[in-house]
The first five atom37 places (N, CA, C, CB, O) and aatype in JSON, in Angstrom:
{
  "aatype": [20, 20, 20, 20, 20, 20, 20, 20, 20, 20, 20, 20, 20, 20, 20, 20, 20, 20, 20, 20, 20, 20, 20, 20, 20, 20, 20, 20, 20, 20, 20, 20, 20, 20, 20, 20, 20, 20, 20, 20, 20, 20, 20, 20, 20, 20, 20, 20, 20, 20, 20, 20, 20, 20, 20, 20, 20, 20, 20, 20, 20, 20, 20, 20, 20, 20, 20, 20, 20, 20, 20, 20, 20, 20, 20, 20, 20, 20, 20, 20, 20, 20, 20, 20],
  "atom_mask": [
    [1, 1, 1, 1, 1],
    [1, 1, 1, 1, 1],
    [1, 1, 1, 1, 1],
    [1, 1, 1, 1, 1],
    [1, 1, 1, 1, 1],
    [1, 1, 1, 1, 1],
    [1, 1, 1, 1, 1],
    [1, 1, 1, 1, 1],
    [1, 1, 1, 1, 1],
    [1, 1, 1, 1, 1],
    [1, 1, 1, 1, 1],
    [1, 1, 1, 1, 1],
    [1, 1, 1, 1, 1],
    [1, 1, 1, 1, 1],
    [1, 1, 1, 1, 1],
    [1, 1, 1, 1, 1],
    [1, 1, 1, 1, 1],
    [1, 1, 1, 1, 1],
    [1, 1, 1, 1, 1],
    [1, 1, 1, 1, 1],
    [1, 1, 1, 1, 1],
    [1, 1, 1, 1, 1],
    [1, 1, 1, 1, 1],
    [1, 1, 1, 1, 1],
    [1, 1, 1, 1, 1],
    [1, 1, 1, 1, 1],
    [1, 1, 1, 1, 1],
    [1, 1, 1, 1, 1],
    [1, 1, 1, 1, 1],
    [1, 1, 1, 1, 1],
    [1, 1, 1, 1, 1],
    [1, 1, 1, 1, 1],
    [1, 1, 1, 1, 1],
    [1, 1, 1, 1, 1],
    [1, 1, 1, 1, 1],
    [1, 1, 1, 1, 1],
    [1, 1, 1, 1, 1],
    [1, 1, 1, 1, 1],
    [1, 1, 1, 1, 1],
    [1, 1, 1, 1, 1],
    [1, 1, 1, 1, 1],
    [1, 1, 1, 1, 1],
    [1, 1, 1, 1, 1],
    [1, 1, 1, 1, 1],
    [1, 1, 1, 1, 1],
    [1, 1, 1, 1, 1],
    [1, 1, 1, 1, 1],
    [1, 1, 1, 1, 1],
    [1, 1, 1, 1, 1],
    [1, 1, 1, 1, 1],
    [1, 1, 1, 1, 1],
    [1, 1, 1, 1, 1],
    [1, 1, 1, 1, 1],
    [1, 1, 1, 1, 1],
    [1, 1, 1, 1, 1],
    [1, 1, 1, 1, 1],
    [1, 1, 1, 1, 1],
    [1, 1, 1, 1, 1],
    [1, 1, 1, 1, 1],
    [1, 1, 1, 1, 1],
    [1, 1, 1, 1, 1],
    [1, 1, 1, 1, 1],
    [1, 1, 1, 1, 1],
    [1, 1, 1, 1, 1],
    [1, 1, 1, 1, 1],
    [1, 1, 1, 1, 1],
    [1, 1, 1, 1, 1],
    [1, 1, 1, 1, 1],
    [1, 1, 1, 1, 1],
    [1, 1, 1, 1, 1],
    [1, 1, 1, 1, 1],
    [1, 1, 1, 1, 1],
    [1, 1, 1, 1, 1],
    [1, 1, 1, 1, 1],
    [1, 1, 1, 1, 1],
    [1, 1, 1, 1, 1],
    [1, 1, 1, 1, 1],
    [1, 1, 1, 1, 1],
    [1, 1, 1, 1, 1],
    [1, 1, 1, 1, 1],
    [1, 1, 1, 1, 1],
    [1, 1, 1, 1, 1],
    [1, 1, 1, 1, 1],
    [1, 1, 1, 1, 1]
  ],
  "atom_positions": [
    [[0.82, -1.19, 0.0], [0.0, 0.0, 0.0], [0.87, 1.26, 0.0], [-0.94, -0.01, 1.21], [0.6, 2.3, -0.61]],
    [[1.87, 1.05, 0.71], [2.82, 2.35, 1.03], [3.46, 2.29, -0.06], [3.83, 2.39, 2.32], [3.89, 3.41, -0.33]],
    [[3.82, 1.25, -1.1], [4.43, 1.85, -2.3], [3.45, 2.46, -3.84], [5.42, 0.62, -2.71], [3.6, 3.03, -4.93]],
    [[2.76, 2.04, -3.25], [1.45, 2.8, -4.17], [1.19, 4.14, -4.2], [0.15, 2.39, -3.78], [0.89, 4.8, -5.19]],
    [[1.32, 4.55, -3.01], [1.12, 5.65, -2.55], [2.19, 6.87, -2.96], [1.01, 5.37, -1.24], [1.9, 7.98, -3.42]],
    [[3.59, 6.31, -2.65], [4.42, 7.1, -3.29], [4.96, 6.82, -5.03], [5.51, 7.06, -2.33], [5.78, 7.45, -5.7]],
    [[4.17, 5.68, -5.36], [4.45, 5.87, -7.13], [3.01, 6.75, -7.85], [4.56, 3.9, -8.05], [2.75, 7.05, -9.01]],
    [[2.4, 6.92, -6.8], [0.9, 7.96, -7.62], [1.81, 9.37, -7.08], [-1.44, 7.74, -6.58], [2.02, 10.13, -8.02]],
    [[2.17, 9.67, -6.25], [3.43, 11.0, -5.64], [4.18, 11.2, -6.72], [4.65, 10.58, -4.26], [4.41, 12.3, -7.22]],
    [[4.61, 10.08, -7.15], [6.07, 10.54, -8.01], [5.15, 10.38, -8.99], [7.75, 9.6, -8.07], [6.17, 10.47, -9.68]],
    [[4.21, 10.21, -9.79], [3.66, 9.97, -11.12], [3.36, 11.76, -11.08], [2.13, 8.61, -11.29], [4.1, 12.56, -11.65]],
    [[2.21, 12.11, -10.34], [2.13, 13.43, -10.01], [3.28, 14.28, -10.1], [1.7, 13.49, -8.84], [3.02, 15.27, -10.79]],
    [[4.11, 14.27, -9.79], [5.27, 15.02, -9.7], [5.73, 15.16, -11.67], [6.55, 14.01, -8.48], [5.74, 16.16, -12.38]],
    [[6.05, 13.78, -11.97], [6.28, 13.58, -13.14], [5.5, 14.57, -14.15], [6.03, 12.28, -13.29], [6.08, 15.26, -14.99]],
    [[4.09, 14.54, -13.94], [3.29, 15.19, -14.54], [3.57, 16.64, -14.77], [2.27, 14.98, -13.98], [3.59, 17.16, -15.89]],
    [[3.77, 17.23, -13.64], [3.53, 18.46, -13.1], [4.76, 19.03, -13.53], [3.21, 18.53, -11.61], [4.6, 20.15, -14.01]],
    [[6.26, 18.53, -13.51], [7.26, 18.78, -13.9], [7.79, 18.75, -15.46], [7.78, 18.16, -13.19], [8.7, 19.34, -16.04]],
    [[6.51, 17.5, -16.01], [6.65, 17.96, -17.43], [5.79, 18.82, -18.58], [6.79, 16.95, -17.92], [6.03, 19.06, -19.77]],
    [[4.72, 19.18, -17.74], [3.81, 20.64, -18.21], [5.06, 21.81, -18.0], [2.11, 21.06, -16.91], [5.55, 22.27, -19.03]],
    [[5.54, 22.26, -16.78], [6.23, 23.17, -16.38], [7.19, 23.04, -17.65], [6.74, 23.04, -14.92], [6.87, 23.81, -18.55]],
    [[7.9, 22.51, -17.83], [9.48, 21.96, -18.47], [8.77, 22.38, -20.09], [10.06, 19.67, -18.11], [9.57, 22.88, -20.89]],
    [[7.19, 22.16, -20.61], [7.16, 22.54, -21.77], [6.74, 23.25, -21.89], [6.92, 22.08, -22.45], [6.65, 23.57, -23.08]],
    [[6.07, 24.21, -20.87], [5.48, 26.03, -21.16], [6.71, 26.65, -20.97], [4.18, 26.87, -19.91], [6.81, 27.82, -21.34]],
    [[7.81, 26.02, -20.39], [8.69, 26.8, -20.53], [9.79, 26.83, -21.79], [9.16, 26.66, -19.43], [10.52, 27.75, -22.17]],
    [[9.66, 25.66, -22.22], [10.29, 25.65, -23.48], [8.95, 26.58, -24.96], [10.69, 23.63, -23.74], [9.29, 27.14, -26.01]],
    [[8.24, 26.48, -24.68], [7.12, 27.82, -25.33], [7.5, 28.84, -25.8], [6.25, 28.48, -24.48], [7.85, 29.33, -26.88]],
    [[7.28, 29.24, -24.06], [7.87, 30.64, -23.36], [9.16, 30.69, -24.11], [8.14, 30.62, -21.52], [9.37, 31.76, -24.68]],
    [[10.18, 29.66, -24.26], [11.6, 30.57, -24.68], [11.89, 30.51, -26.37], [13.17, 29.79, -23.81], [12.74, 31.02, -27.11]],
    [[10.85, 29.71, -26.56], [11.07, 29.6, -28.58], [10.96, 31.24, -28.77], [9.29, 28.49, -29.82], [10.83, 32.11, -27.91]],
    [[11.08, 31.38, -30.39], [10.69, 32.44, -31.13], [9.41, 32.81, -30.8], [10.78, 32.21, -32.43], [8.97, 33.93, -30.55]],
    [[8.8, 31.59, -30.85], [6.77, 31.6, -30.71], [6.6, 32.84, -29.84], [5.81, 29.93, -29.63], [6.08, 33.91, -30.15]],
    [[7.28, 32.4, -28.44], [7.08, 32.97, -27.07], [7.4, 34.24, -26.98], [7.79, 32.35, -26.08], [6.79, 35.09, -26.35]],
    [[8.6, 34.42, -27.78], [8.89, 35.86, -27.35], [8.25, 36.53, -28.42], [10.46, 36.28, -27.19], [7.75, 37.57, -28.0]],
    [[8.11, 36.4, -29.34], [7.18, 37.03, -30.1], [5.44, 37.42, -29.7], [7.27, 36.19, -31.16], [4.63, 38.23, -30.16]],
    [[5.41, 36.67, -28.88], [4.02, 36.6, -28.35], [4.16, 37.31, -26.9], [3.43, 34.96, -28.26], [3.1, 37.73, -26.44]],
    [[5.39, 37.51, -26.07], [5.91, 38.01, -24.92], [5.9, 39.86, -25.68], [7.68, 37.06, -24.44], [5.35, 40.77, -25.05]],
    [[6.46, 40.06, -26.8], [6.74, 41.48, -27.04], [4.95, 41.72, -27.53], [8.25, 41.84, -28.43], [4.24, 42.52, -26.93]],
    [[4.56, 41.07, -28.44], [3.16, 41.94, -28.69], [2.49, 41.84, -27.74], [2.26, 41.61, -29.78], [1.85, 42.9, -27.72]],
    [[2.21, 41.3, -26.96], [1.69, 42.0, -25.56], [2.35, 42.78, -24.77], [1.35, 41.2, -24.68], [1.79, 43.19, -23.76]],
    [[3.56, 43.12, -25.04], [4.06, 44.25, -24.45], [3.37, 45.27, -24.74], [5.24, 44.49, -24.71], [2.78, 46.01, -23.95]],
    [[3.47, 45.37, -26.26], [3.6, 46.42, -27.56], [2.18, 47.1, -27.09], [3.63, 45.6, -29.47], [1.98, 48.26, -26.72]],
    [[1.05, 45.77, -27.26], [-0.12, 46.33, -27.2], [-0.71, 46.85, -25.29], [-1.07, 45.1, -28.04], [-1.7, 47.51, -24.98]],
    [[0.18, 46.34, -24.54], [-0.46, 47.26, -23.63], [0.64, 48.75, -23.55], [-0.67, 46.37, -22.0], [0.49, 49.5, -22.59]],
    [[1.65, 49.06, -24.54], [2.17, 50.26, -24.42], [1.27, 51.14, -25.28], [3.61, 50.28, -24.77], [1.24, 52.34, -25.04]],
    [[0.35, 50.49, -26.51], [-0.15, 51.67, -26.84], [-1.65, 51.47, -26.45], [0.14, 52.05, -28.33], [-2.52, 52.24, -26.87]],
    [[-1.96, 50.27, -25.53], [-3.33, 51.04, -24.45], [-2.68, 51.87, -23.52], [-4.36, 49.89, -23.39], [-3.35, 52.82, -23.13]],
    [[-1.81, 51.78, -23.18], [-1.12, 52.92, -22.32], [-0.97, 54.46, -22.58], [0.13, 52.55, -22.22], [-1.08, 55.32, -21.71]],
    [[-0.67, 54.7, -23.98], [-0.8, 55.61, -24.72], [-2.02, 56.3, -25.33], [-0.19, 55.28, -25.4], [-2.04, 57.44, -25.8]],
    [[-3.06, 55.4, -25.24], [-3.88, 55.48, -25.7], [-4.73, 56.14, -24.48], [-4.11, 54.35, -26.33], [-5.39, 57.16, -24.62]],
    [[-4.66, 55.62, -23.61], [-5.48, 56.28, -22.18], [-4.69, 57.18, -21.94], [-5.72, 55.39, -20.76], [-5.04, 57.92, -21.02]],
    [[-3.78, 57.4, -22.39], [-2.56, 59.17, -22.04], [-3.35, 60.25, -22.95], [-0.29, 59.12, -22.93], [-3.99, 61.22, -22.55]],
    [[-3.17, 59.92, -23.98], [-4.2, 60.59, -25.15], [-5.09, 61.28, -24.6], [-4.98, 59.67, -26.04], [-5.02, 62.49, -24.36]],
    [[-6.24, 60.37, -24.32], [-7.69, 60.5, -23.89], [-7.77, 61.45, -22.6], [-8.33, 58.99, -23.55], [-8.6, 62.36, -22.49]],
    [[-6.91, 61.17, -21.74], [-6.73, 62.16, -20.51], [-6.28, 63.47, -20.6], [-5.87, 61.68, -19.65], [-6.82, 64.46, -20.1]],
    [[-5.32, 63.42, -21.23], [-4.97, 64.69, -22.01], [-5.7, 65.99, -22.6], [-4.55, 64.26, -22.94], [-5.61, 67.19, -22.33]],
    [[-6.71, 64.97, -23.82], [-7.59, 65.41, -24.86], [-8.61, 66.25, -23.58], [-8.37, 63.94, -25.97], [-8.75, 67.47, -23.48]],
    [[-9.31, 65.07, -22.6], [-10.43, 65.74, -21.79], [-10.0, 66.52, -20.73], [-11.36, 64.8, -21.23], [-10.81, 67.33, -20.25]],
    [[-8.55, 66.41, -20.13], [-8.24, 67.97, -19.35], [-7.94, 69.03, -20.17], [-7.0, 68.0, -18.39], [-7.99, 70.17, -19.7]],
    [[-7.58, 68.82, -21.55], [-7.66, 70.33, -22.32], [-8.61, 70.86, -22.76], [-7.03, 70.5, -23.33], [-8.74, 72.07, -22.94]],
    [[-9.53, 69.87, -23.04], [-11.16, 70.63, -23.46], [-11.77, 71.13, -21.61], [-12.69, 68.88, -24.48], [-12.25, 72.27, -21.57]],
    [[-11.73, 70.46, -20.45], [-11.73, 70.98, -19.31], [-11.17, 72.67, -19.12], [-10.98, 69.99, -18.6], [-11.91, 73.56, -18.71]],
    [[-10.1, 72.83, -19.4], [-9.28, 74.03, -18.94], [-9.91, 74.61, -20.07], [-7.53, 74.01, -18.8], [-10.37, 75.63, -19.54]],
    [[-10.37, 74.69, -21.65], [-10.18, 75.32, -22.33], [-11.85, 75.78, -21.98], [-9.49, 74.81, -23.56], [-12.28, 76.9, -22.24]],
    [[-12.74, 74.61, -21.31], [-13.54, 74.95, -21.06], [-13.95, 76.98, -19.54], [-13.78, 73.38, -20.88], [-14.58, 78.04, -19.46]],
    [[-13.01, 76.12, -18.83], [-12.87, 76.67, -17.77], [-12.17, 78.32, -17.61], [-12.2, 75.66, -17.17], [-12.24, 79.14, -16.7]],
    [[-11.5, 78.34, -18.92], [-10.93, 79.53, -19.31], [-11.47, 80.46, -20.21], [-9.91, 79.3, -19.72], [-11.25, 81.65, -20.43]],
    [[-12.76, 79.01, -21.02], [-13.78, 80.44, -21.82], [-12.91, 80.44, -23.28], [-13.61, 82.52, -20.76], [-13.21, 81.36, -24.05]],
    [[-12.16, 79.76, -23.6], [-11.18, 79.3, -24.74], [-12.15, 79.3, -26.26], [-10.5, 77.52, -24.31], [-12.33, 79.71, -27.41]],
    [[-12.56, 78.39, -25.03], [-13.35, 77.46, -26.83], [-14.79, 78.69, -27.18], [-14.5, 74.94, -26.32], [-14.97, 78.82, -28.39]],
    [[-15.64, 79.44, -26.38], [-16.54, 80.49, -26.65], [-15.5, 81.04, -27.62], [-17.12, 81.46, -25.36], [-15.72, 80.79, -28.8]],
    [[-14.29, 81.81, -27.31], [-13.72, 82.83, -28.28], [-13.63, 81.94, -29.58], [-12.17, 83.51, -27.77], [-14.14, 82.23, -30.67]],
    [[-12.78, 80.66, -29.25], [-12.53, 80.26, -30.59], [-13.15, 79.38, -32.01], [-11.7, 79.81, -30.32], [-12.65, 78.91, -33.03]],
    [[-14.91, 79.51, -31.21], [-15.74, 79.17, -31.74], [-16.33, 80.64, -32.71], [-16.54, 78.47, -30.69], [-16.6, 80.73, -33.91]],
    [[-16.36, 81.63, -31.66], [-16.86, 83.32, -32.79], [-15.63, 83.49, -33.47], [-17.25, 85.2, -31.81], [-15.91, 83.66, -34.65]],
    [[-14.25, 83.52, -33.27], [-13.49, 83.34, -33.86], [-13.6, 82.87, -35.67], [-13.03, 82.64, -32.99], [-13.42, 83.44, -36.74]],
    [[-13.95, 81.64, -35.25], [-14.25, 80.52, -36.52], [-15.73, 81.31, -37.27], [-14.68, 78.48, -35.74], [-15.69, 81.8, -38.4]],
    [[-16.59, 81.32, -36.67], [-17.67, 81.76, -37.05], [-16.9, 83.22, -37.73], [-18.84, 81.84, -35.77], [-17.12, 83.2, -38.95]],
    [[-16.04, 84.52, -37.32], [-16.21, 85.37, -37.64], [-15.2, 85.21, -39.2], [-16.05, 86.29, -36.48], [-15.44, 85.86, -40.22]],
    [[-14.44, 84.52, -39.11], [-13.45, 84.24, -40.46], [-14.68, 83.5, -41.69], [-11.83, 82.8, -39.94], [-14.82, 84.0, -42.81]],
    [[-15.37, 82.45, -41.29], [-16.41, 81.94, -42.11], [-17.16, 83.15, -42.8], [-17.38, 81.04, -41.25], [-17.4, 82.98, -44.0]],
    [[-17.58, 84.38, -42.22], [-18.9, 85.08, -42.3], [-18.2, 86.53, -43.52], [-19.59, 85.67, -40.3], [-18.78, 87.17, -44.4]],
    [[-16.48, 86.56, -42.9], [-15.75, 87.24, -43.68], [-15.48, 87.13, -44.97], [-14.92, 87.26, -43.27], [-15.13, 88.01, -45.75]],
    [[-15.72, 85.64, -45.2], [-15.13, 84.87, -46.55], [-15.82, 84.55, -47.87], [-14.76, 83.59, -46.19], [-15.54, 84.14, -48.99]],
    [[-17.19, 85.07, -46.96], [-18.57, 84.6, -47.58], [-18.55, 85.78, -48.62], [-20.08, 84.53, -46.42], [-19.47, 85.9, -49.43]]
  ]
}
């Protein structure tokens, strides 16, 4: 009974050590790192991408807040009305 017990242990082990042993050989092919950098890539330009967006809506904020965009809306309107 007691050697049963430790050949289902070591079968387990076996198992477990040879999943590990081939995600890691995956992980280090071309496959892997190629697949390691575009998920880099793509969370640098969701990264960029939410920089953008934050950006975009604190400058319409301030431009709001400063009365910006009123001028540079009659602005636009007054060059349109000139041209006509």
């Amino acid at each position: 009974m007691n050697r049963i017990i430790w050949m289902g242990i070591g079968v387990a082990i076996g198992v477990i050590a040879f999943r590990k042993v081939t995600e890691a050989q995956s992980n280090l092919g071309p496959e892997g790192l190629n697949r390691a950098v575009g998920r880099l890539a793509d969370g640098l330009f969701d990264f960029a991408d939410a920089v953008r967006e934050g950006m975009q809506e604190r400058e319409t904020e301030l431009r709001a807040a400063l009365g910006i965009d009123a001028d540079a809306d009659t602005a636009v309107a007054g060059r349109d009305a000139v041209r006509r």
